[in-house]
C-alpha positions in Angstrom: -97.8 -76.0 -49.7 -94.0 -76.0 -50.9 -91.5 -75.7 -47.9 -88.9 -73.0 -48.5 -85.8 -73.4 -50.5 -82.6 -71.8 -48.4 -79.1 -71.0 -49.8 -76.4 -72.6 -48.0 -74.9 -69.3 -47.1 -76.5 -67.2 -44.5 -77.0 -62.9 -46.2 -74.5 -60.4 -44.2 -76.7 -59.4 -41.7 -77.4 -63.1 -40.6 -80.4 -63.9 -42.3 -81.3 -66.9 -44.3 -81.7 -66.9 -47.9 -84.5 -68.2 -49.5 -85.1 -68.9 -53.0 -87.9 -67.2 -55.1 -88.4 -65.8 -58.2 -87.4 -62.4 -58.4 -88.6 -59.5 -61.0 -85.5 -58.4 -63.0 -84.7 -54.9 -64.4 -81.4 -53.3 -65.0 -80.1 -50.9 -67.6 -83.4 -50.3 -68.6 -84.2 -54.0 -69.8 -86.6 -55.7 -68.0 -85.8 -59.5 -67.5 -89.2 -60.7 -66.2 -89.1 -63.4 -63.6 -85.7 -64.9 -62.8 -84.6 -67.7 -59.6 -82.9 -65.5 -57.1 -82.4 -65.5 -53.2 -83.7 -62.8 -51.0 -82.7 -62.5 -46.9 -85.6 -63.3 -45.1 -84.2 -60.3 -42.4 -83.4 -57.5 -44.4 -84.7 -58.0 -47.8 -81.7 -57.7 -49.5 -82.3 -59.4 -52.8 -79.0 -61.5 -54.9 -78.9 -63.0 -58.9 -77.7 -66.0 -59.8 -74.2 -66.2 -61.9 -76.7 -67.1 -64.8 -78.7 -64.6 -64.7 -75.9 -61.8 -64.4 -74.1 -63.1 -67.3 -77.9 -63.4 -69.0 -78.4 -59.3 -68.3 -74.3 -58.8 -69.0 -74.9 -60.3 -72.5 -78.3 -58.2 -73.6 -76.3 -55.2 -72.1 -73.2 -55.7 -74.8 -75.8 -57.2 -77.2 -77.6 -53.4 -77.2 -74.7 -51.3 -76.5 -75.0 -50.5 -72.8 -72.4 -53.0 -71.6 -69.8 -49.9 -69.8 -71.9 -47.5 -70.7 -72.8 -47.0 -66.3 -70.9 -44.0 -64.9 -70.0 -42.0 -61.3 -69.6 -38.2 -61.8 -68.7 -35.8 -59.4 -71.8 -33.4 -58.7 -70.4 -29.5 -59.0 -71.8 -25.7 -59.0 -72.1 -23.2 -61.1 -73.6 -20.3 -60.0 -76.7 -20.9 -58.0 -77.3 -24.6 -59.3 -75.5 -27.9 -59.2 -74.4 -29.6 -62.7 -74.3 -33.1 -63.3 -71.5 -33.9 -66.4 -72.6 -36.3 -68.8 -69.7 -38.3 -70.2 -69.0 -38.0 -73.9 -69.7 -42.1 -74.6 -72.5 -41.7 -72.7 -73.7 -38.5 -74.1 -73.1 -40.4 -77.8 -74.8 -43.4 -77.1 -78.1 -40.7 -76.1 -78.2 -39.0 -78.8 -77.8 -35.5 -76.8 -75.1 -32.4 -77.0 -74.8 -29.1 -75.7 -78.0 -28.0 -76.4 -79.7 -30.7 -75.9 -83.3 -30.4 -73.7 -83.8 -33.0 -71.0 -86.1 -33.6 -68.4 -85.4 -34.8 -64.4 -87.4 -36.5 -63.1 -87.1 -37.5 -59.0 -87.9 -41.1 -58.8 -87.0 -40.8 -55.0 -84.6 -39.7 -52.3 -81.3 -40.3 -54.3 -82.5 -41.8 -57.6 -83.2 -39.2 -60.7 -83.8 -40.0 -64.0 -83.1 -38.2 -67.4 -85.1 -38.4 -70.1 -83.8 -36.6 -73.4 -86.4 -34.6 -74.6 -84.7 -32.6 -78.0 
C-alpha cells in the first residue's frame, strides 16, 4: 500500500493536504485525471500551477478564455431576468429571440442550453 503524499501547507480550515489525482472539468472541457491536493477535513479540492495554466491555455485555444461573467439578477414583471452579455451572447450563437432551455443542476447552479 502507498503511504499518503501531503503538501507542505496545511488547507484554511487546518487540514492536511494530500495529493491524489483529481477529475478535471471547467468551461465545459473535461481534463480527465490531473495531480491535485484535496484537505483531508473539508474536501476542499486545489490544481496545480500546471494544470491551471494547462486549462487557461485550451480556454484561449477555443475561445472561452474571458468569456466567464457575474450579472446582476433583476425583475420584470412577475419573473426574474438573467442578462446575457453581448460577447457572451456572440460567442453562443443566440439573440433576442433566441429559445433556451434551464436546466437546475442544484441549489445555486443552472445551466443554459441554447435550443434555436
Amino acid at each position: 500500500m502507498k503511504k499518503a503524499k501531503f503538501a507542505p501547507y496545511p488547507c484554511h480550515c487546518g487540514g492536511k493536504m494530500v495529493e491524489t489525482a483529481i477529475h478535471v472539468e471547467h468551461l465545459g472541457i473535461d481534463f480527465g485525471l490531473r495531480t491535485g491536493h484535496v484537505c483531508t477535513r473539508c474536501g476542499d479540492q486545489f490544481l496545480t500551477d500546471e494544470t491551471w495554466q494547462e486549462i487557461e491555455d485550451a480556454a484561449k485555444a477555443r475561445g472561452l478564455f474571458g468569456l466567464e461573467r457575474k450579472v446582476r439578477v433583476r425583475r420584470s414583471g412577475n419573473s426574474l431576468v438573467v442578462a446575457i452579455p453581448r460577447d457572451v451572447a456572440q460567442f453562443l450563437g443566440v439573440d433576442k429571440d433566441s429559445i433556451v432551455s434551464l436546466l437546475p443542476l442544484g441549489k445555486g447552479r443552472l445551466e443554459v442550453q441554447t435550443i434555436g
